[in-house]
C-alpha positions in Angstrom: 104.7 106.2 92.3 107.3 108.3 93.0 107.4 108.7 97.5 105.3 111.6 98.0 103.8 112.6 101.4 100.3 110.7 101.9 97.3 112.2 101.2 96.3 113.2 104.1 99.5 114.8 105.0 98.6 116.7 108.3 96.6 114.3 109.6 99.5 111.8 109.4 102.6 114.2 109.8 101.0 114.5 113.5 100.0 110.4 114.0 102.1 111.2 117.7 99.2 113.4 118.8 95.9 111.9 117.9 93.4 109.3 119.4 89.6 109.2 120.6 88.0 110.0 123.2 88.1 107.3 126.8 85.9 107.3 130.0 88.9 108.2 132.0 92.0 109.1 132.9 93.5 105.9 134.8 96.9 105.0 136.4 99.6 103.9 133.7 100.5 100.7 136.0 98.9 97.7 137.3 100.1 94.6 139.3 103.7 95.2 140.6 104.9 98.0 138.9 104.5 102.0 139.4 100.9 103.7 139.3 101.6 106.9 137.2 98.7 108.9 135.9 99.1 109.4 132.3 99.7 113.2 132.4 100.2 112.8 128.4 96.3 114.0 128.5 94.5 117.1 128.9 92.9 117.0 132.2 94.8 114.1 133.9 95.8 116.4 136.9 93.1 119.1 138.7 94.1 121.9 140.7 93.5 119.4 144.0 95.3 116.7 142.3 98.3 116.1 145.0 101.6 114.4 143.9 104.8 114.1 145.7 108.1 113.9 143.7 109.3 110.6 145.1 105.8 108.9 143.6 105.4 110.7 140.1 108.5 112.6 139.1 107.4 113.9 136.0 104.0 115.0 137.3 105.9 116.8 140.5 108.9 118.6 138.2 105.8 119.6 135.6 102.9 120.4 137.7 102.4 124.1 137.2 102.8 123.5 133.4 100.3 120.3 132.7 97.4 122.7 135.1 97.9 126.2 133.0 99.4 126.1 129.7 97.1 125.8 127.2 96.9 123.8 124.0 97.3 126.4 121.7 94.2 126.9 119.4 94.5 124.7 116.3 96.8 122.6 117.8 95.8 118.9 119.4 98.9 119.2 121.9 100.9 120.9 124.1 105.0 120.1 124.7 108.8 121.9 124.6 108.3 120.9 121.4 105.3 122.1 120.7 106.6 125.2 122.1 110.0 125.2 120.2 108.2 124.7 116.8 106.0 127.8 117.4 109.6 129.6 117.9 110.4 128.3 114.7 107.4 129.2 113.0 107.2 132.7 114.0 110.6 133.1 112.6 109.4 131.7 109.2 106.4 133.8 109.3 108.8 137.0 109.7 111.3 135.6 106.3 108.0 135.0 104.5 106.5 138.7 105.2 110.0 140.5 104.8 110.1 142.1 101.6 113.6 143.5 101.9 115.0 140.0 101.2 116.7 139.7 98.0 118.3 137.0 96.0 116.7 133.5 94.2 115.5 131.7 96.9 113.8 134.4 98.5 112.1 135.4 94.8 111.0 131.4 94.7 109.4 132.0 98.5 107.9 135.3 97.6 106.4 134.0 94.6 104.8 131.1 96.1 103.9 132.5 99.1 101.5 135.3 96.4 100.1 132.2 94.6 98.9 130.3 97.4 96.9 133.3 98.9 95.7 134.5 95.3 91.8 133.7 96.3 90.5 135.8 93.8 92.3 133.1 91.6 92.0 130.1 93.5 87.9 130.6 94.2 87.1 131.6 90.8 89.1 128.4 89.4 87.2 126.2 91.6 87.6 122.8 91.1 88.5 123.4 87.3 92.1 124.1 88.4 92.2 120.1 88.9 89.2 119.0 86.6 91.3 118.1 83.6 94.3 115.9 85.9 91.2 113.9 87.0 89.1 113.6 83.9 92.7 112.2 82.5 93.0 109.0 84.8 88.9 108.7 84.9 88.3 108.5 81.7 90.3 105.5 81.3 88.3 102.1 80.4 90.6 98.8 79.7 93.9 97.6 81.5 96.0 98.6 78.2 94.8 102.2 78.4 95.4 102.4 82.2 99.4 101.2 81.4 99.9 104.0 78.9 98.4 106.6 81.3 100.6 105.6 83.9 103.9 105.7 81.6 102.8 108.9 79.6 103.6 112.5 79.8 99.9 113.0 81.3 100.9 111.4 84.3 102.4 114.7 85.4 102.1 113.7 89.1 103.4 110.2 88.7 100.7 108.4 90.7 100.8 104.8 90.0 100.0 101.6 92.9 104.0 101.3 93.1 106.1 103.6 96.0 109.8 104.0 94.9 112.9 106.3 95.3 116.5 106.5 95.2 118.6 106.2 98.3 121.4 104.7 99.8 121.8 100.8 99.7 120.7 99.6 102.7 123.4 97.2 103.5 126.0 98.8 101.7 125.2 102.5 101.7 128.2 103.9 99.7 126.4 104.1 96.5 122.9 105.2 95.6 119.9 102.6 94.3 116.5 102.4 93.6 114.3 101.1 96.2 110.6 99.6 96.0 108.5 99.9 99.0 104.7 98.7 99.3 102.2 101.1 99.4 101.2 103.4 102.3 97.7 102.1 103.3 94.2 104.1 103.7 94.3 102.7 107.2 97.8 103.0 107.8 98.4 99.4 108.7 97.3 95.8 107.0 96.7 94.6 110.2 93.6 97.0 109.8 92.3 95.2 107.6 92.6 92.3 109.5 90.5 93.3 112.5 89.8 97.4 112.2 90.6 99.4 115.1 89.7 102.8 116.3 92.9 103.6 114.8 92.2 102.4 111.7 88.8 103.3 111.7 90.3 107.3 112.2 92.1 106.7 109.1 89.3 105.2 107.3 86.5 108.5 107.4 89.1 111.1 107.4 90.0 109.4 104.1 86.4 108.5 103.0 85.2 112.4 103.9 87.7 114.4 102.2 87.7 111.9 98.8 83.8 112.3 98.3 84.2 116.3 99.3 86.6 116.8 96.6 85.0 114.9 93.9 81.4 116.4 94.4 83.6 119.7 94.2 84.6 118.2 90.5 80.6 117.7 89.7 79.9 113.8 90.8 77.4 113.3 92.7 77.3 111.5 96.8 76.3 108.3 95.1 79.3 108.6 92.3 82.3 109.7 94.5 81.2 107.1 97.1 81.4 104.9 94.5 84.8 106.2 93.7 86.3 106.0 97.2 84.7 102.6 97.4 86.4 100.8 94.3 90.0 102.6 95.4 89.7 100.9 99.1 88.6 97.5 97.3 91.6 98.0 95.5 93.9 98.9 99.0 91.7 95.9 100.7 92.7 93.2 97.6 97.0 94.3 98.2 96.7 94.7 102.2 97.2 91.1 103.2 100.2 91.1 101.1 102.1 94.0 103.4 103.6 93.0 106.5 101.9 94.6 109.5 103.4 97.5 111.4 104.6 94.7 114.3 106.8 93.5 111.6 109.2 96.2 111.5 110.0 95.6 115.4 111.1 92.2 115.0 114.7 91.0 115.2 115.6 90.4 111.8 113.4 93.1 110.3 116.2 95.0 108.3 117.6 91.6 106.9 114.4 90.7 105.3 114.3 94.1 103.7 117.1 93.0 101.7 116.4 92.3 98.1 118.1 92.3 95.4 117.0 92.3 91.7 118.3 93.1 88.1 116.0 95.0 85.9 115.2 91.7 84.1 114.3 89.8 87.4 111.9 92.6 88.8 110.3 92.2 85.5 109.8 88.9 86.2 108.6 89.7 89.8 105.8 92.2 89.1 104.3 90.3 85.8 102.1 92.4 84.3 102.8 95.2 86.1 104.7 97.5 84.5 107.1 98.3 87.0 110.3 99.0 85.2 108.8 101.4 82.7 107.2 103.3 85.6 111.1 103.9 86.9 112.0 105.0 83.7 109.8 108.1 84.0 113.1 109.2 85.7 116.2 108.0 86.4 115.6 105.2 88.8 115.0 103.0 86.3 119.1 103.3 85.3 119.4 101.7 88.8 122.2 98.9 88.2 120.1 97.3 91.0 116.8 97.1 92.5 116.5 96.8 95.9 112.5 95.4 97.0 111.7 95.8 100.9 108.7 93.3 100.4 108.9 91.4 97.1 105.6 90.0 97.8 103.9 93.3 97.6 105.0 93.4 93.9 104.3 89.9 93.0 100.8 90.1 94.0 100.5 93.9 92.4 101.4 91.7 89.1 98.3 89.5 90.1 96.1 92.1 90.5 97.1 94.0 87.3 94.2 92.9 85.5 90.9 93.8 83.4 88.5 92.7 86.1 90.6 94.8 88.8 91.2 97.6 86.3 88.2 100.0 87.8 89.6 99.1 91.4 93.6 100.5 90.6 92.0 103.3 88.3 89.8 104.7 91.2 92.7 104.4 93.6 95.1 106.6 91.5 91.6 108.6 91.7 91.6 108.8 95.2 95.4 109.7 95.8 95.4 112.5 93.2 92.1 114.1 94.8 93.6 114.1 98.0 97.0 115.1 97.2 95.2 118.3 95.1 92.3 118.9 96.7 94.1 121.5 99.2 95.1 123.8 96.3 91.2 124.4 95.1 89.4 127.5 96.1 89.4 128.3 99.9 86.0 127.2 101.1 87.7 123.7 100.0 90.5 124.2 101.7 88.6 125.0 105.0 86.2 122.0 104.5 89.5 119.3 104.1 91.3 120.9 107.3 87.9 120.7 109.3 87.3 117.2 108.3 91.2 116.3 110.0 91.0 118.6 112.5 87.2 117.6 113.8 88.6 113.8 113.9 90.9 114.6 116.3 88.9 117.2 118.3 90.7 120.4 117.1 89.4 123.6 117.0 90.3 126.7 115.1 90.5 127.7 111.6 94.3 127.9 109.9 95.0 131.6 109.0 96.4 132.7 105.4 100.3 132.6 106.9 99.1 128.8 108.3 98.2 128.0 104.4 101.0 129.8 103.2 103.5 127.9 105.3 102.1 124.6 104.5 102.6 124.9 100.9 106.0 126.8 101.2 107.6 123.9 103.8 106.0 121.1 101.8 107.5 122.4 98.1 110.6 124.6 98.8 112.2 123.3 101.8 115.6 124.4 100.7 114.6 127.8 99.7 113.3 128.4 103.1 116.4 126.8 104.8 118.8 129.0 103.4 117.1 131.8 104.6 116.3 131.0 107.7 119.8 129.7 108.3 121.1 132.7 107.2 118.5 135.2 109.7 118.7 132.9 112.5 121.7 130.2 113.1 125.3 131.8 114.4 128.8 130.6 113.9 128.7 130.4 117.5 125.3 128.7 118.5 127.7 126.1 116.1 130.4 126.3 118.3 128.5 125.7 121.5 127.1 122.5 120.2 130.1 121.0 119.0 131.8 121.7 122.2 128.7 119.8 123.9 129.2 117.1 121.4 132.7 116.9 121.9 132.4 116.3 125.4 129.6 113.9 125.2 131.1 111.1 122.9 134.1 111.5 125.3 132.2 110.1 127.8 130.8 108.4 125.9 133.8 106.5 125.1 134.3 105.7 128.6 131.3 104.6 129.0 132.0 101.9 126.6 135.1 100.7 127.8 134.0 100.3 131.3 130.7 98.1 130.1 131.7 94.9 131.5 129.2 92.8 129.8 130.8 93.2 126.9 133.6 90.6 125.6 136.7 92.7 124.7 136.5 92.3 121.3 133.1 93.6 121.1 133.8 96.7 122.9 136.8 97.8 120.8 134.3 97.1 117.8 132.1 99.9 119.8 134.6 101.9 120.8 135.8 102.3 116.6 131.8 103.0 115.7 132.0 105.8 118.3 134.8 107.7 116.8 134.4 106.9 113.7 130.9 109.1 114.2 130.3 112.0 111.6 128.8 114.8 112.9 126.4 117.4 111.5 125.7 119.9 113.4 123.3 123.2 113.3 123.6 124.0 109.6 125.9 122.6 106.4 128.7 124.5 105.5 127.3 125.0 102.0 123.9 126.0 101.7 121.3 123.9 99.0 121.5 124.7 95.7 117.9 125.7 94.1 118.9 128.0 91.2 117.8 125.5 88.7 113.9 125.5 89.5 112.3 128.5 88.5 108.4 129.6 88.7 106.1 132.1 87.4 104.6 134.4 89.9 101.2 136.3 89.9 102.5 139.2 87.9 103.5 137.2 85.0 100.1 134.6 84.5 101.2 132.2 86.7 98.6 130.5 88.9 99.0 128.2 92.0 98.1 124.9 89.9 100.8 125.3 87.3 103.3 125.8 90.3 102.1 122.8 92.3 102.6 121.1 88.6 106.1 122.1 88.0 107.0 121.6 92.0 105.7 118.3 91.9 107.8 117.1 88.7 110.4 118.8 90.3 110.3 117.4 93.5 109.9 114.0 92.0 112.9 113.5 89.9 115.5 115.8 92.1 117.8 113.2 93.8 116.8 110.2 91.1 119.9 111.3 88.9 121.9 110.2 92.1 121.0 106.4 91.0 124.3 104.3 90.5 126.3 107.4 91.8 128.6 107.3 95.2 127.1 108.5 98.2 128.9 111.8 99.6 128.3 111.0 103.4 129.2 114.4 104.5 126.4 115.9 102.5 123.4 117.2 105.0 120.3 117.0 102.6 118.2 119.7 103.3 114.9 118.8 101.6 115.4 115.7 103.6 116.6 117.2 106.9 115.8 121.2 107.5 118.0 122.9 109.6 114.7 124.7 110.6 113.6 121.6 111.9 112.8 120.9 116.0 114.4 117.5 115.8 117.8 115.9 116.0 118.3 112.2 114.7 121.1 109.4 113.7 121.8 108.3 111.0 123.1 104.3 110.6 123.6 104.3 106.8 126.0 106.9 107.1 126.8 106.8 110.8 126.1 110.4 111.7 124.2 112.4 114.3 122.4 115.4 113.1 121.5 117.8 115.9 119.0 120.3 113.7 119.3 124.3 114.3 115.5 124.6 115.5 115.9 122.2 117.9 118.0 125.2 119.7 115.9 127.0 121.8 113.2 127.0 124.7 113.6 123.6 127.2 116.5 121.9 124.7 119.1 124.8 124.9 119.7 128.8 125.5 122.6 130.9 126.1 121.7 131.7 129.7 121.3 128.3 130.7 123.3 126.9 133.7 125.7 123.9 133.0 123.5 121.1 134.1 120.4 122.8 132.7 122.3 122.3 129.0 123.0 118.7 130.0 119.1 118.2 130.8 118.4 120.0 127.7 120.3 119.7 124.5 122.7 117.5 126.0 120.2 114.8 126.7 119.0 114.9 123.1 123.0 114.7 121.7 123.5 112.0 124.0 120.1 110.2 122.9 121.1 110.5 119.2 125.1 108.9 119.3 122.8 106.3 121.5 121.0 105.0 118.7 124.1 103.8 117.6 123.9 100.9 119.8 120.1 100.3 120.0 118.5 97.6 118.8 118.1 98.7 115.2 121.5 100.7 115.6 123.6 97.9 116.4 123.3 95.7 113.6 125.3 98.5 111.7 129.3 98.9 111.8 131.5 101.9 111.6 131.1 102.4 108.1 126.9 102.2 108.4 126.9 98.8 106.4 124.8 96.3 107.6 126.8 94.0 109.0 126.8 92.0 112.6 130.3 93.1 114.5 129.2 91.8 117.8 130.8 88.7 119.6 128.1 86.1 119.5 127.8 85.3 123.3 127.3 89.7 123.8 124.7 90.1 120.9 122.5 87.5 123.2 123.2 89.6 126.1 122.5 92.7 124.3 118.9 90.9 122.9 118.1 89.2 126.6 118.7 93.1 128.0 116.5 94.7 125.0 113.6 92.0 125.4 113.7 92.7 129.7 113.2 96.7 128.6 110.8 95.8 126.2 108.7 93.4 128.3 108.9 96.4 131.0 106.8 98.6 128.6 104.8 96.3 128.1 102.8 96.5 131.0 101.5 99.9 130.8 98.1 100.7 130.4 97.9 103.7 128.4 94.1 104.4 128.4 91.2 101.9 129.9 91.2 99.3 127.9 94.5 99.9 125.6 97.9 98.0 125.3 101.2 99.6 125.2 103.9 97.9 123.0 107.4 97.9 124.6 108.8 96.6 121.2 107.6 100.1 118.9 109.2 102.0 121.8 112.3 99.4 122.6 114.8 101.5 120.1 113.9 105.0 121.6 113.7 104.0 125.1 117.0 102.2 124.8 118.7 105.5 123.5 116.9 107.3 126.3 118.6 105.4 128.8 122.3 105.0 127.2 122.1 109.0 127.1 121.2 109.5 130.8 124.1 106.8 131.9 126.2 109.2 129.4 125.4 112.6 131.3 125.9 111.4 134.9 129.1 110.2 133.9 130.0 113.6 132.9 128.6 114.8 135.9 130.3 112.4 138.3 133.8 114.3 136.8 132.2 118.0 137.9 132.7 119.5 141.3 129.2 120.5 143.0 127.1 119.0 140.0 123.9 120.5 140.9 121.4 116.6 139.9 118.6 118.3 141.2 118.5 121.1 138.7 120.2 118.5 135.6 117.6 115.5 136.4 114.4 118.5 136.7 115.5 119.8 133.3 115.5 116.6 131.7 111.7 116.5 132.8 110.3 119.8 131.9 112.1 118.3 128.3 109.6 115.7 128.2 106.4 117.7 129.2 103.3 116.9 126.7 99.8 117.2 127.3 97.2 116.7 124.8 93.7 116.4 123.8 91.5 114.3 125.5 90.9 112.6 122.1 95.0 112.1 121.5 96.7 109.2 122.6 95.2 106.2 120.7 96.7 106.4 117.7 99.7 107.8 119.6 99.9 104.6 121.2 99.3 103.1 118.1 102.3 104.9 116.1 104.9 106.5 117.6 108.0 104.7 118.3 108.8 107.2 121.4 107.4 106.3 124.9 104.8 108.6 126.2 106.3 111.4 127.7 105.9 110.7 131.4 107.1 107.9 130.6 110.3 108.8 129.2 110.7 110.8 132.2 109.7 108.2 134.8 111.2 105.4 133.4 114.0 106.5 132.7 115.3 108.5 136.0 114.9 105.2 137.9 117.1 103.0 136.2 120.0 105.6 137.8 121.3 105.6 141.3 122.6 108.8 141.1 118.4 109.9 141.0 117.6 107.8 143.9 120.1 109.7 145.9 119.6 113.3 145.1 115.6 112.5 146.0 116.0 109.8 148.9 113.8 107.2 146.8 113.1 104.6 149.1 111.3 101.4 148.7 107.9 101.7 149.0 108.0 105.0 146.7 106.1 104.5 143.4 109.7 105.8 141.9 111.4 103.2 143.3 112.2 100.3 141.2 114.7 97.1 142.5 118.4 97.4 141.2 117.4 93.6 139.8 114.2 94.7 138.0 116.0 97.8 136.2 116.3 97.6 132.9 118.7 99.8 131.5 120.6 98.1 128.2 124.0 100.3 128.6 
């Protein structure tokens, strides 16, 4: 299958924000290290709740914020990004509703945008709009016919047990290859199916509920579609134990073990009955002059289970996927009954509004349409200016940071020292915009209808970027389907060793015009700083100059690089996130790394500036890192996301610094306080 978002895209494009409901709200520390309340969630602090700074930092600086503002309705959080992303949507809301816009990609928007609130259309269709897509795959009875579906035209949405793409090498990312991943998971994780968790158990009836509600929408009854479900999660439970777990992709030589290698005649040979290779030739991945398999196992045992007796199993899974990856374009009483089965899971209220729908469908099929036009309404030469003048001054310091590490050999600090200026920087918008001309749909006016588009965007989006297979990789290119300038986010890049600091990103606690000095450093700063960071994380490191995979440390510094990752890591570790939950300092090691090596970075540029004001720089930095969120929101936070809670990122972070300890008199016996022996800062 070509990658595609899951099925239950919302529900997972938000895995940071959801969990279920605990007894209480209880301090984040136990034994010898700081009591923090977990401010993270929605009624941690009352209005008699009493904090000073030098105990809780993050609750002092955000007080006022974590009592009042509100989690929005329809939403499951509050945050600055939260906040910035509603900038951003209002923004889009205005391109979508202005009617004076001219030109292709605003014709592609505008035509969209009129299919996708066509109800009159959409309700009348029902579930016939999808009826014959399904009836295609169910009505197939024997192993043979089940391989010709899956190679044939009829397969217009390419759903198959196999998850592949075209991308950079991994190790050697100067030319483009196909590469084989193992399937995303009902439950998100084999280790689910190990011993379920509340996580997985989430996952599991938000999956369950909105299969069986679209099918009885198609005419099977509750008995049939449970049926249905049940054969595609024997099917998920049969190729589980064959992933590795989530923990896997922390571990130390994670990457290397991703590295795979196969000619066309050798995967052959690895999937066996499967018929992998003439599933890439349904576009031009399977041209690849290599194949590159992230877990060969996963595709020797899909060749195992290829069979008759497991036929009914894969069928009713490609079942399931399509269901769930259609069922949000039926009529709208549909619609509302798939959002209110994700958003009752995680405890939100509120129904999504036309414009809500709209967007959805617009961000998820024509990112680069909308990108050019909101880049064009909203992003100035000089907003670009700004932000490479920050940058510039950052990977200065940067620099100087690096030379003056003095655990580092000499030889392994001019290796850094190269990887930092050999950097490529993207920043704010591409100088040429995305190219969309070729794709064209039929609006409203002339017969279109929503399910033809969804048709035509799917092959589209599908086989754009496959004819890249075999083909050198132009590392200056900013792909905007990939990365929208539109986007609140800013990230690196080791491939390609680049930094990419986004246009929406640019606004509310991360940047504005009439910010002081040290209130951009808190702000946007901080995140630029985080970002060249990753560089030299644990995952980061293991990449040179050039973003190949390749180990340019001296041996004796890579062990004290790993000894100073595993004390950070071990320090995470003893968080208690909710009563009775773990916290894993090795899914947050690589961001809470880059959070540090970015604060070291910013007070050494404020050490050089006369009258520095750290109180309002180090307050900034915290008001960045506000979140509150559903009572029902942080286990499968906990569970997923790779950043640290936000208090913690706060917390944690300030106290590895002298310079914070000083501008707040944080003594010993301060819950801020932390031993210069036990700090754990990796740069």
């Amino acid at each position: 299958m070509k990658i595609y978002s899951h099925p239950v895209r919302r529900l997972l494009c938000l895995l940071i924000i959801f969990s279920l409901i605990f007894s209480a709200v209880p301090a984040l520390g136990e034994g010898g290290i700081s009591a923090w309340t977990n401010t993270d969630v929605e009624g941690a602090i009352q209005l008699l709740t009493k904090t000073r700074l030098k105990d809780d930092f993050h609750m002092a600086v955000n007080r006022q914020w974590l009592l009042f503002e509100p989690i929005p309705w329809g939403a499951s959080q509050a945050s600055s990004f939260m906040d910035q992303t509603g900038v951003v949507m209002e923004r889009k809301a205005a391109l979508m509703q202005n009617d004076s816009l001219t030109g292709h990609d605003a014709e592609l928007m505008r035509k969209l945008y009129d299919l996708v609130l066509d109800w009159d259309s959409r309700n009348a269709l029902g579930g016939d709009a999808i009826l014959s897509y399904v009836e295609a795959v169910s009505s197939v009875q024997t192993l043979e016919e089940l391989t010709d579906y899956m190679i044939s035209d009829e397969n217009v949405f390419m759903l198959d047990p196999s998850y592949y793409g075209v991308a950079p090498d991994l190790a050697h990312p100067d030319v483009y290859v196909a590469i084989l991943y193992p399937l995303p998971l009902m439950m998100g994780d084999s280790a689910q199916y190990v011993q379920r968790t509340a996580y997985g158990e989430l996952l599991y009836g938000v999956n369950r509920d909105s299969t069986l509600l679209v099918l009885q929408k198609l005419g099977r009854s509750r008995e049939e579609a449970q049926a249905i479900f049940d054969r595609a999660f024997a099917f998920d439970t049969l190729i589980a134990p064959h992933i590795r777990p989530s923990d896997a992709h922390y571990e130390a030589d994670y990457l290397e073990s991703c590295l795979n290698y196969y000619t066309r005649e050798e995967l052959d040979a690895l999937c066996g009955a499967y018929p992998m290779t003439a599933i890439l030739d349904l576009t031009a991945t399977g041209s690849s002059e290599k194949f590159l398999v992230t877990e060969p196992e996963y595709y020797r045992a899909l060749g195992e289970i290829y069979t008759e007796e497991n036929m009914p199993l894969i069928r009713d899974w490609i079942v399931y996927y399509m269901v769930n990856y259609l069922g949000r374009f039926l009529d709208r009483d549909t619609y509302l009954a798939l959002e209110a089965i994700e958003s009752q899971a995680v405890g939100i209220e509120g129904e999504a509004s036309d414009l809500d729908i709209a967007m959805e469908a617009l961000e998820s099929f024509l990112p680069v349409p909308m990108d050019n036009l909101y880049i064009q309404a909203y992003c100035t030469e000089e907003m670009r200016r700004d932000v490479l003048s920050i940058i510039d001054e950052v990977t200065a310091h940067y620099r100087v940071m690096l030379e003056n590490e003095d655990w580092l050999s000499p030889k392994t600090r001019e290796k850094a020292v190269e990887k930092l200026d050999a950097l490529r920087i993207h920043a704010v918008y591409p100088d040429a915009l995305g190219d969309w001309s070729h794709l064209d749909l039929r609006g409203r006016e002339e017969g279109g209808t929503l399910m033809e588009a969804v048709v035509k965007l799917s092959a589209f989006a599908a086989k754009e970027g496959c004819d890249k297979v075999n083909q050198p990789v132009d590392h200056d290119e900013w792909d905007q389907a990939a990365s929208p300038t539109s986007e609140v986010n800013a990230f690196y890049s080791p491939t390609d060793n680049s930094i990419t600091i986004l246009a929406g990103i640019l606004g509310g606690a991360f940047y504005g015009p009439d910010m002081t000095y040290e209130e951009k450093l808190g702000g946007i700063g901080m995140v630029i700083a985080h970002e060249i960071s990753h560089a030299f994380d644990n995952d980061g490191a293991k990449y040179d100059k050039d973003g190949h995979l390749n180990n340019w440390w001296a041996e004796t510094d890579y062990a004290a690089f790993r000894r100073r990752a595993e004390k950070l890591a071990a320090y995470y570790d003893q968080f208690v996130p909710y009563e009775g939950g773990t916290y894993s300092g090795a899914q947050v090691q690589s961001e809470a790394i880059a959070d540090m090596g970015s604060m070291k970075c910013m007070l050494s540029i404020a050490r050089e500036q006369e009258g520095f004001d750290y109180n309002a720089y180090f307050r900034q930095f915290a008001r960045v890192w506000r979140t509150k969120m559903l009572p029902n929101a942080l286990i499968l936070a906990v569970a997923t996301d790779p950043h640290p809670l936000g208090c913690l990122r706060t917390n944690v972070t300030v106290q590895q610094f002298e310079e914070f300890y000083e501008t707040f008199d944080i003594q010993p016996g301060d819950q801020m306080y932390l031993a210069p022996e036990d700090r754990i800062a990796v740069w």
